[in-house]
Backbone as a printed PyTorch tensor [residue, N CA C, xyz], in Angstrom:
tensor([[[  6.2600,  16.6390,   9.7540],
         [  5.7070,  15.5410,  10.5030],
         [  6.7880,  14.4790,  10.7190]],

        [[  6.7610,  13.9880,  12.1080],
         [  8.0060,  12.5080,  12.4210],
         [  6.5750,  11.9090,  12.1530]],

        [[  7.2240,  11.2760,  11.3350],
         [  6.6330,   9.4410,  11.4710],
         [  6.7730,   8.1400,  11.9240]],

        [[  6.2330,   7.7230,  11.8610],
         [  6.6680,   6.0040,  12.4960],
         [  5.9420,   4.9470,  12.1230]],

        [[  6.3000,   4.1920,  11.3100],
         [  5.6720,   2.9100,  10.5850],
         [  5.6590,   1.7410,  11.5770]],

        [[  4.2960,   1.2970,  11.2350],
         [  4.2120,  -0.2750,  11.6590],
         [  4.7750,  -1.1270,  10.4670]],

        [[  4.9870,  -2.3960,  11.2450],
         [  5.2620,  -3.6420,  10.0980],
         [  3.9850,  -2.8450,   8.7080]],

        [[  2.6780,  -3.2950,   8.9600],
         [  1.5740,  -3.6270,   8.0390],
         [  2.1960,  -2.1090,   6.7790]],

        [[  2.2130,  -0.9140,   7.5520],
         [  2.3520,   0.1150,   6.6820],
         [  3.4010,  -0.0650,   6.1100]],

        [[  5.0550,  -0.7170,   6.5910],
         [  6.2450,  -0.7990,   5.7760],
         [  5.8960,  -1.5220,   4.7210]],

        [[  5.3810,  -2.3730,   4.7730],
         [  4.7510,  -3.6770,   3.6780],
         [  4.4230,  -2.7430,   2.6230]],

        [[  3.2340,  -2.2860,   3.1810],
         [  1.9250,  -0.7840,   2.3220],
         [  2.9850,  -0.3440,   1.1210]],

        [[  3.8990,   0.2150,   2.2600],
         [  4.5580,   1.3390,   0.8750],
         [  5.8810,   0.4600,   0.1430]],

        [[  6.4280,  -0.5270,   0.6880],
         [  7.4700,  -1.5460,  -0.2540],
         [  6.2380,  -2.1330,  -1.4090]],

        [[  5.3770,  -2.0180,  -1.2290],
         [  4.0850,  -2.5050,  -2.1310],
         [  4.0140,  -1.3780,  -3.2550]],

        [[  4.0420,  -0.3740,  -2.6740],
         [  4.1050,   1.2040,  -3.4870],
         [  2.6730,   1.8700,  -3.3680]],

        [[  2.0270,   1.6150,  -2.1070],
         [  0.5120,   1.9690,  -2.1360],
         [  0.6040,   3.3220,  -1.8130]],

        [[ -0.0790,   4.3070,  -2.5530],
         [  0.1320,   5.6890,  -3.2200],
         [ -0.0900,   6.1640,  -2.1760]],

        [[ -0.8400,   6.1740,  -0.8240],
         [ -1.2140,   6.9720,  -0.0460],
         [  0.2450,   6.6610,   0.8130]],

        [[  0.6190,   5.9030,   1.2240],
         [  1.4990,   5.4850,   1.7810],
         [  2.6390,   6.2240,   1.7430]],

        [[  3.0400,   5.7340,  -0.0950],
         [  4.5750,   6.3260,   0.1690],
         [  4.4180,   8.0600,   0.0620]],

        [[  3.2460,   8.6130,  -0.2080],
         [  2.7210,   9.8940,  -0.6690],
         [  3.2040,  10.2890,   0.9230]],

        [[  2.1360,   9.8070,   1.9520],
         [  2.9210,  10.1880,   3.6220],
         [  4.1170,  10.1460,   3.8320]],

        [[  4.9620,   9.2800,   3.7470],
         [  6.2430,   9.1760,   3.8610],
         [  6.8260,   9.6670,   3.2500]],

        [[  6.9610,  10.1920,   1.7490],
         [  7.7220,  11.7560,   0.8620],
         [  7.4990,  12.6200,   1.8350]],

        [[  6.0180,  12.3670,   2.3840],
         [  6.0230,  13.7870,   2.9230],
         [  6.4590,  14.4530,   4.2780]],

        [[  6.9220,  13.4980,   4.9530],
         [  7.1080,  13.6490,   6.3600],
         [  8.6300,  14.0360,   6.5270]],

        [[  9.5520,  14.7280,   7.6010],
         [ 10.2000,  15.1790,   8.0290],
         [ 11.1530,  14.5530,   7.9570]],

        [[ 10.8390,  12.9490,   8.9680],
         [ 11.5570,  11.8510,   8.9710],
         [ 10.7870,  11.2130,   9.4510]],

        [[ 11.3200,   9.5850,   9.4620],
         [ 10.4340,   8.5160,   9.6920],
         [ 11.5420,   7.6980,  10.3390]],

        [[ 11.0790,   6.7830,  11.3450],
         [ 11.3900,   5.9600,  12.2590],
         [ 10.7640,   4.8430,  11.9520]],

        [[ 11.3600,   3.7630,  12.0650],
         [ 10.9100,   2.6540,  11.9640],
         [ 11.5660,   1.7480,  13.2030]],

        [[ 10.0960,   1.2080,  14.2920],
         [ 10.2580,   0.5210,  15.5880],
         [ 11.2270,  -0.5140,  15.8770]],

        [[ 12.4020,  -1.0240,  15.9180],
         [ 13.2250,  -2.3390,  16.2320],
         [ 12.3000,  -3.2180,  16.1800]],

        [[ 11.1030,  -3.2410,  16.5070],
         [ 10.0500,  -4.3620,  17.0110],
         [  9.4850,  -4.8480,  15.3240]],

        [[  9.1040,  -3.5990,  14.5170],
         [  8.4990,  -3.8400,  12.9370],
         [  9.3870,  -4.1930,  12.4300]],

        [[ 10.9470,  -4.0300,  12.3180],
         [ 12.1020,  -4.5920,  12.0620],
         [ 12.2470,  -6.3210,  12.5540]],

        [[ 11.9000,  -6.4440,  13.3950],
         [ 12.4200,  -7.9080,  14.0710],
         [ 11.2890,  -8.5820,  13.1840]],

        [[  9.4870,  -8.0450,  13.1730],
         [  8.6060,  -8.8830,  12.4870],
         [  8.6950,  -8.9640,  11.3140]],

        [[  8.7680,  -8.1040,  10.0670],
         [ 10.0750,  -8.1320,   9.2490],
         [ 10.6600,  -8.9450,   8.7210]],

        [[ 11.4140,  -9.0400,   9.7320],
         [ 12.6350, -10.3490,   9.4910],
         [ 12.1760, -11.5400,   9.4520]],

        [[ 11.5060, -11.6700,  10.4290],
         [ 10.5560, -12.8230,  10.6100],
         [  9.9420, -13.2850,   9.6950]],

        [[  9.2090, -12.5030,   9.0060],
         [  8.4640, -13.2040,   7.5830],
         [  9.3500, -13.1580,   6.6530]],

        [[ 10.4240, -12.3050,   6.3890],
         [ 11.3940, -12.4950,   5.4210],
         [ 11.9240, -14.2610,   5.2030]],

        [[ 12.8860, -14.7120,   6.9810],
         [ 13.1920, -15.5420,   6.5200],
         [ 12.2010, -16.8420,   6.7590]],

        [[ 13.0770, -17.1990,   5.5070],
         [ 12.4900, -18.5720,   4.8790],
         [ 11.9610, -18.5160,   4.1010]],

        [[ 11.1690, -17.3920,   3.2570],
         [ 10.0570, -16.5360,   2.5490],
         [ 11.2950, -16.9590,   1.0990]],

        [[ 10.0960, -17.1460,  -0.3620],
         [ 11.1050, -17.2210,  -1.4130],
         [ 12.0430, -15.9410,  -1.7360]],

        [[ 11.5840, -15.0790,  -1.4020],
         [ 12.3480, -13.4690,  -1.4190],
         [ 12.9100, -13.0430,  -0.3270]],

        [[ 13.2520, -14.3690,   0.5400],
         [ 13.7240, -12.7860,   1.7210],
         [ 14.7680, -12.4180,   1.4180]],

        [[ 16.1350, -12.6350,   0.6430],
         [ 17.3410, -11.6630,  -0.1200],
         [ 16.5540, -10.5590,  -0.4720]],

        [[ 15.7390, -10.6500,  -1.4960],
         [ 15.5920,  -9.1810,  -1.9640],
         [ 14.8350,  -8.5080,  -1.0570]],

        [[ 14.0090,  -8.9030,  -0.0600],
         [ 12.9700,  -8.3640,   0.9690],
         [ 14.5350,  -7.5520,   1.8650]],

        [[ 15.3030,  -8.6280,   2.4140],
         [ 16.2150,  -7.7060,   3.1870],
         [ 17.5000,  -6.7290,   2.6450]],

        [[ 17.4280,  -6.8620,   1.3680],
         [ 18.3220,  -5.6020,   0.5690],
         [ 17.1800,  -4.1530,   0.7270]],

        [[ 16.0140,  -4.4720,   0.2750],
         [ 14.4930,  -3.6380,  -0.0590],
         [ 14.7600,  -3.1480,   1.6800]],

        [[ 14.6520,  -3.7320,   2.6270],
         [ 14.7570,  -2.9730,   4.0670],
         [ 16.2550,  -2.3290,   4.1960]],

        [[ 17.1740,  -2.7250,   3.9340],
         [ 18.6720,  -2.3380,   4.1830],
         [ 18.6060,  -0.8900,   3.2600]],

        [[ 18.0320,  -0.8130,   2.3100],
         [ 18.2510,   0.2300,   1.6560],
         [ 17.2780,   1.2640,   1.7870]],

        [[ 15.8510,   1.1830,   2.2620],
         [ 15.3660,   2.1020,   3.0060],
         [ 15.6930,   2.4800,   4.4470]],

        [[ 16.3840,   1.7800,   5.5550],
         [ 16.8060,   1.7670,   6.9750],
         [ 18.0230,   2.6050,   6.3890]],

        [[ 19.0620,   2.9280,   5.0610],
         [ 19.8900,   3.0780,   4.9250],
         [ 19.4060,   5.1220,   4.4370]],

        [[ 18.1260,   5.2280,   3.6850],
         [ 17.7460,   6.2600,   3.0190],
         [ 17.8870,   7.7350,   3.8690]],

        [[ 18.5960,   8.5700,   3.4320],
         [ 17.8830,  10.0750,   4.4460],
         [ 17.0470,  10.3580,   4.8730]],

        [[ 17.0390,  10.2020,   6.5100],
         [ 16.1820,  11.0530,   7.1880],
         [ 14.6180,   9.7240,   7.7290]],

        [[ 15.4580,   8.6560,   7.5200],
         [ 15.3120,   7.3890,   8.0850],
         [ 15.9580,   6.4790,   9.3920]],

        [[ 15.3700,   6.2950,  10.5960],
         [ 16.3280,   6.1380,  11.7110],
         [ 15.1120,   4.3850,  12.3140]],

        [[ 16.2130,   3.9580,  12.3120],
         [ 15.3930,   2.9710,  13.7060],
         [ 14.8760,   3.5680,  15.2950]],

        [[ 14.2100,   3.2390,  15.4500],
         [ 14.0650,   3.1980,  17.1200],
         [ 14.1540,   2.0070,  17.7680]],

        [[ 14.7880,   2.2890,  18.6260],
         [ 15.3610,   1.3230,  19.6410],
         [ 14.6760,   1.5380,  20.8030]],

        [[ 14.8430,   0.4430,  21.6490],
         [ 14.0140,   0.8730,  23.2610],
         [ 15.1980,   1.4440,  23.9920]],

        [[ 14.7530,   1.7480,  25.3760],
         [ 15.7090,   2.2140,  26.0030],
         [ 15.0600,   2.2400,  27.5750]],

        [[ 15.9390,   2.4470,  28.4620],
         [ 15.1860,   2.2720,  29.6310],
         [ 13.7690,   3.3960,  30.2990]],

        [[ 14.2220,   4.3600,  29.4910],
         [ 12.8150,   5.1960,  29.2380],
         [ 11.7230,   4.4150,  28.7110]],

        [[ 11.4920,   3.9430,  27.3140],
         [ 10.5030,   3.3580,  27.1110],
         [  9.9250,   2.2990,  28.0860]],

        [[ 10.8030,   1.4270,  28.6190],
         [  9.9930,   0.3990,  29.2720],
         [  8.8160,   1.5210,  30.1680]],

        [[  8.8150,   2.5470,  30.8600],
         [  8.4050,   3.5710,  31.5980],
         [  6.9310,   3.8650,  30.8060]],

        [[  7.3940,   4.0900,  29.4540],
         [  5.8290,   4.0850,  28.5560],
         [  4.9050,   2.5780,  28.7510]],

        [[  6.1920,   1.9060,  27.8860],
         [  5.4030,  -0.0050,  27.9820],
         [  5.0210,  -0.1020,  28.8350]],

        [[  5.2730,   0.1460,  30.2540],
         [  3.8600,   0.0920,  31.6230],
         [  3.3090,   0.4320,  31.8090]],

        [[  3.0460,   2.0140,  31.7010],
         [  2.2660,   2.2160,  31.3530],
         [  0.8580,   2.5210,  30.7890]],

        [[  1.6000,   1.9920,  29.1840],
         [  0.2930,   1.7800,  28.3580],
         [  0.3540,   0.0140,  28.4980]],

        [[  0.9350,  -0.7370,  29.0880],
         [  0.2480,  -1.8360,  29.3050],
         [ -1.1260,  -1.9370,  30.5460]],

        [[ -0.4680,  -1.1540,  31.2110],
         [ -1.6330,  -1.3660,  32.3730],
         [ -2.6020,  -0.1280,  31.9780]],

        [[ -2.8180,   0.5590,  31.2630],
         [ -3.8220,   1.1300,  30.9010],
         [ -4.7740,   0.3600,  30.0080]],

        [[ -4.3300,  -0.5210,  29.2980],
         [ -4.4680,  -1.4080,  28.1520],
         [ -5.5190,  -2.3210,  28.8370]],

        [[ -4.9630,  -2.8230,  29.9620],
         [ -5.0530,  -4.1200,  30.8610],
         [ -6.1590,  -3.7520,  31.9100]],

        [[ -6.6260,  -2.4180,  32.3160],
         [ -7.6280,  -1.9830,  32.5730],
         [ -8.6660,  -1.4260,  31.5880]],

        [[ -8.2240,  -1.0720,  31.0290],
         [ -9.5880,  -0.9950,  29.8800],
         [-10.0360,  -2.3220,  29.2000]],

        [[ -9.6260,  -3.5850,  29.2140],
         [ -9.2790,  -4.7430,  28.1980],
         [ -8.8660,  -4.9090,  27.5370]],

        [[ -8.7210,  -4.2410,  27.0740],
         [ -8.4240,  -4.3770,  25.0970],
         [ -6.8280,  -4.5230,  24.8260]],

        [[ -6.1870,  -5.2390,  25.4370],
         [ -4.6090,  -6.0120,  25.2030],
         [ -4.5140,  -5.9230,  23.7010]],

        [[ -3.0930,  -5.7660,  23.9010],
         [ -2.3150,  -5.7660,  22.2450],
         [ -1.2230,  -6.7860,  22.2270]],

        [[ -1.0160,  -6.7890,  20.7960],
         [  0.4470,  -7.7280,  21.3550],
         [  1.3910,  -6.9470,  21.7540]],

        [[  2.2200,  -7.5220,  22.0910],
         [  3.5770,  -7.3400,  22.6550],
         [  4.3100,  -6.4740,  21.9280]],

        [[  4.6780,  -6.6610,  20.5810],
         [  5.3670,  -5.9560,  19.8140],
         [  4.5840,  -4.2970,  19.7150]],

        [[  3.5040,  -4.5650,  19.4090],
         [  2.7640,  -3.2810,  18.9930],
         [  2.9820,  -2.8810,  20.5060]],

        [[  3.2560,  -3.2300,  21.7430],
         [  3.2310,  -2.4380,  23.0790],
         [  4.5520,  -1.7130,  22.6870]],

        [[  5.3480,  -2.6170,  22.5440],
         [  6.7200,  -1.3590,  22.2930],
         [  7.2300,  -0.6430,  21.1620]],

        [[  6.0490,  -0.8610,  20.5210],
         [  5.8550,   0.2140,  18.8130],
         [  5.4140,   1.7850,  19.7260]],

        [[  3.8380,   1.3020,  20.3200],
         [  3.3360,   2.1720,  20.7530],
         [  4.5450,   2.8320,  22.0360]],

        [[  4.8500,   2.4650,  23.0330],
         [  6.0640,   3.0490,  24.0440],
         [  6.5940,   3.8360,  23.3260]],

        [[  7.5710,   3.6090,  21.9130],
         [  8.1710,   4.2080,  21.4980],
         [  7.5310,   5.6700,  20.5290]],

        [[  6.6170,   5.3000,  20.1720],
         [  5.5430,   6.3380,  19.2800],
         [  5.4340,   7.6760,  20.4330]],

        [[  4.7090,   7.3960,  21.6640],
         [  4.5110,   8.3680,  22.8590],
         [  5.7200,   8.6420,  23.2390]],

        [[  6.9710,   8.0210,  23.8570],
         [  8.1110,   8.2640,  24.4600],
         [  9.1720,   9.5620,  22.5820]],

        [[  8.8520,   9.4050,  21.6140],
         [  9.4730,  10.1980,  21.1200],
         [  8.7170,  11.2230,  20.5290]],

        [[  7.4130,  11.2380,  20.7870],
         [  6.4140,  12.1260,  20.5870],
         [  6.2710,  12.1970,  18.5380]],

        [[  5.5670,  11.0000,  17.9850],
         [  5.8590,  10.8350,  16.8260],
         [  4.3680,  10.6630,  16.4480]],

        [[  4.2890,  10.3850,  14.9330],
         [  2.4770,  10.5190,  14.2540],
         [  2.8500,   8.6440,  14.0060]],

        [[  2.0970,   7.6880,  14.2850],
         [  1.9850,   6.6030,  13.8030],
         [  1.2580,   5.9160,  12.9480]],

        [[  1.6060,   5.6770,  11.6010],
         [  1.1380,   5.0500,  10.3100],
         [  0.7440,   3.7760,  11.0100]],

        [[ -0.2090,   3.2810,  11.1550],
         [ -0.6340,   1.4040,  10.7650],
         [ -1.9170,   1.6410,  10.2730]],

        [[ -1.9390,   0.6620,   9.9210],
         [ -3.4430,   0.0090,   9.7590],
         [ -4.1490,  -0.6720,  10.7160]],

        [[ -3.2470,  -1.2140,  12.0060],
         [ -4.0250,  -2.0280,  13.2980],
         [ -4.8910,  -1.1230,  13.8050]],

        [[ -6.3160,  -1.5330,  13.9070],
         [ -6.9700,  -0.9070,  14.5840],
         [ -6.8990,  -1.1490,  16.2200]],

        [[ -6.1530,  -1.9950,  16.6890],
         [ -6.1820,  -1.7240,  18.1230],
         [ -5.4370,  -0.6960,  18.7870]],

        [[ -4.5850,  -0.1330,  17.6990],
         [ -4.0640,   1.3360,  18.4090],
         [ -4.8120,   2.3810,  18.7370]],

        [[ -5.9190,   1.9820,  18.3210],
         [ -7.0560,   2.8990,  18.6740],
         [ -8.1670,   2.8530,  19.7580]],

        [[ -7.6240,   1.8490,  20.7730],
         [ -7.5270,   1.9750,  22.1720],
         [ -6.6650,   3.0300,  22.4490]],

        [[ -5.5280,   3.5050,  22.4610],
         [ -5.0340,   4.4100,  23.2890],
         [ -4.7890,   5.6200,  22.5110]],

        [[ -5.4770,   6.6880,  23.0810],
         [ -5.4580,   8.0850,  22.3940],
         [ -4.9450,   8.9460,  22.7210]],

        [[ -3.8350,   8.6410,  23.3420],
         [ -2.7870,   9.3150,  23.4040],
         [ -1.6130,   9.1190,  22.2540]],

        [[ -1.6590,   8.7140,  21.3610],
         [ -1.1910,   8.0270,  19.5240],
         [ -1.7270,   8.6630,  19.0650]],

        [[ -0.8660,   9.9680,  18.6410],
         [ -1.1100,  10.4490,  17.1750],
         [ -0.8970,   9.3390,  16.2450]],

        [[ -2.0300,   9.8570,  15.1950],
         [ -2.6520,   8.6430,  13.9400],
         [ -2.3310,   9.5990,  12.7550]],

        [[ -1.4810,   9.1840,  11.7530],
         [ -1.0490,   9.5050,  10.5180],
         [ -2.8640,   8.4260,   9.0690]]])
């Protein structure tokens, strides 16, 4: 299985929640979105831990068979996509989770979160 973590699930398993890191032993490889990376960071800094929060990411982003995803001019092609599919059905997401999800469909991957609004679009395999 490829995987692909949201922010909420990276949290999950730096937490050590058994189901979590149990998926992630178990998967092939795992990707983690530029976008869950940037939010991430975001709560890191300023946070009393964000040193050890961003060693704790540097050294899993660093682990085997662990890759970022990046966008690329393909994805924007998904992000429209599933924005305007989004945008006709109602049910809008944020922004970030649009180019979690782009990237989830554009590399054909299983996606770990806990957001239930990914469950507007079913074309997201759900880990």
């Amino acid at each position: 299985m490829r995987l692909a973590l949201d922010t909420n699930t990276y949290v999950r398993m730096i937490r050590g929640e058994r189901q979590i890191v149990d998926l992630v032993e178990d998967a092939d490889a795992v990707f983690l979105p530029f976008a869950a990376i940037a939010e991430l960071r975001a709560g890191f800094f300023g946070g009393s831990r964000s040193g050890r929060n961003e060693r704790e990411l540097t050294k899993f982003l660093n682990s085997l068979g662990v890759e970022v995803l990046y966008a690329d001019e393909q994805t924007t092609h998904h992000y429209a996509r599933i924005y305007v599919q989004l945008r006709k059905q109602g049910t809008p997401i944020p922004v970030n989770d649009l180019w979690i999800a782009a990237l989830v469909v554009q590399h054909d991957l299983m996606l770990c979160s806990g957001d239930r609004h990914f469950d507007h679009l079913p074309q997201l395999l759900r880990a």
